[in-house]
N, C-alpha and C positions, 0 to 999 in steps of 0.2 A: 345344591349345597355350595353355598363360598366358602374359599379358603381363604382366607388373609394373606397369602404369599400370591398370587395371581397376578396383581400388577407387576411385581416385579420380574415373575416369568416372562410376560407378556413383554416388557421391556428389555427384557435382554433378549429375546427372541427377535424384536425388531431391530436390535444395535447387528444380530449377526446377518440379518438380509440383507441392512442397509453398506455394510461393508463391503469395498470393490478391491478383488484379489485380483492380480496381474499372475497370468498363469502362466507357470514355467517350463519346459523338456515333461517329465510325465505327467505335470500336472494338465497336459492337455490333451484331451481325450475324443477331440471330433479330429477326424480323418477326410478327404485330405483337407490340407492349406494350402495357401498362399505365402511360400519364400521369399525375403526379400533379404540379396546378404547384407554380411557386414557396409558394403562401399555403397552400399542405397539400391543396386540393381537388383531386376526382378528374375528369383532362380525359376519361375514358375507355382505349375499349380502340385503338390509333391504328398505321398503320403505320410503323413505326420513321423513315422520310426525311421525315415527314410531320411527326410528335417532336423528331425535329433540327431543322427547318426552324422549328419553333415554339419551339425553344431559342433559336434564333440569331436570329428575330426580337425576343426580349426582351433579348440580350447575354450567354446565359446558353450553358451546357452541359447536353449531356442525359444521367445518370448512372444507371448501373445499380444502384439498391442491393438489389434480391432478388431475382438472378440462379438461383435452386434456386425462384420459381414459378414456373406456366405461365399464360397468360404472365406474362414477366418483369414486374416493376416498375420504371419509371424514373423519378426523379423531373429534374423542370428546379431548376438551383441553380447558381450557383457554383462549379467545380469545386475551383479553388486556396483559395477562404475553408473550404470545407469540409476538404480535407485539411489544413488548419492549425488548424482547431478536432478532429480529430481529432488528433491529434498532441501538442495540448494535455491532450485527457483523456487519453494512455497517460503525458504526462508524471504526472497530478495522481493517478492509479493506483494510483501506488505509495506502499503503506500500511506504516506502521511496524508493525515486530515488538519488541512490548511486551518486555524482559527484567529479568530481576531481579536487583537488585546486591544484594550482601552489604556492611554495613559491622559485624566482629566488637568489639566490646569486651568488658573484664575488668572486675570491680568495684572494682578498683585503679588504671585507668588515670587520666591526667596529665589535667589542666585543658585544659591546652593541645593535647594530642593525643585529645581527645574533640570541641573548637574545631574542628582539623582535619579530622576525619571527617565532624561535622556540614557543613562544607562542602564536602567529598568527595560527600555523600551530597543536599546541594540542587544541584549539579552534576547529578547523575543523573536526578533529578526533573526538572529543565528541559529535561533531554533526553528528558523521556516515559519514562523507565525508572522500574519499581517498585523499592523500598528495601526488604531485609529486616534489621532491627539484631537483631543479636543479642549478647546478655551472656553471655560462657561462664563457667561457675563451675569452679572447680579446689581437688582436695584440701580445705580449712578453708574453701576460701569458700564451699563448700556451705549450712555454718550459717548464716553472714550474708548470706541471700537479702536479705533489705530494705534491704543496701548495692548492689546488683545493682538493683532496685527503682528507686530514688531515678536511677543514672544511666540507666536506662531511660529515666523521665520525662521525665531532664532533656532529652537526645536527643530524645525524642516530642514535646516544648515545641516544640522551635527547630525543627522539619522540617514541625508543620503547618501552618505558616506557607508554605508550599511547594507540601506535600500534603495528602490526607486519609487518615486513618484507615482501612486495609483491613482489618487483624483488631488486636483489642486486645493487647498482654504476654500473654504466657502463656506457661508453665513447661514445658519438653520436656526430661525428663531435667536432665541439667547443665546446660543452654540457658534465657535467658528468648527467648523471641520475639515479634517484632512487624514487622508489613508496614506501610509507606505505599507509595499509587500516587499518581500523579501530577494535578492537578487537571485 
């Protein structure tokens, strides 16, 4: 017979295996361990109420943290300092994923709308993103590559101030290109 609620049993049944508890003073229950105190040294090999008992003479907690040796290892610490300096490194973890912006221009574009861009594109940069400028040439402007050239520059000037130089102009097809990443 099915019951309609099953998957969800089923799923919450694997969120509680999948869960890893850091075991504390009673919560640990193999006999003996492995002491290591507060200052890093090794008190030995001790029976676990004996461990506690030598926690709680210092004010401390006795913490499991390599519950997969035989035996375990616990070290005496702080329980709550630690789980806040933990908590601090999953906060500091998390690493930026570098992307790269595009800002296109033509060899005809406006004073003012290449101003623009350029600050479009130190915007980017201060967010850690890489800049790719690119000058597309179209039809007739093909011939006058070295109008293309000059607003390259000019863009290249104002961004390294920003960034640095990751590949220099260079010519792809109709395209000039150039990467800045971020300092």
């Amino acid at each position: 017979m099915h019951r309609p609620d099953t998957p969800f049993r089923y799923r919450e049944r694997i969120a509680k295996i999948d869960r890893v508890q850091t075991r504390v003073n009673d919560q640990i229950r193999i006999s003996p361990v492995r002491v290591v105190s507060p200052a890093g040294d090794q008190l030995g090999i001790l029976p676990t109420t004996e461990a506690i008992e030598k926690a709680k003479e210092l004010s401390l907690d006795l913490v499991e943290v390599a519950p997969n040796e035989r035996p375990p290892v616990c070290r005496i610490m702080d329980y709550g300092k630690y789980r806040y300096e933990q908590s601090q490194k999953k906060k500091k973890s998390h690493s930026y994923q570098t992307k790269t912006k595009e800002i296109r221009l033509r060899p005809k574009t406006g004073e003012h709308d290449i101003d623009f861009k350029i600050k479009k594109a130190i915007g980017f940069l201060k967010q850690r993103d890489k800049v790719l400028v690119s000058v597309i040439f179209r039809g007739r402007e093909n011939a006058h590559e070295e109008e293309g050239r000059k607003v390259m520059q000019g863009v290249v000037d104002q961004l390294l101030e920003e960034g640095k130089l990751e590949s220099p102009p260079s010519k792809q097809g109709r395209r000039l290109i150039c990467t800045i990443s971020p300092r």
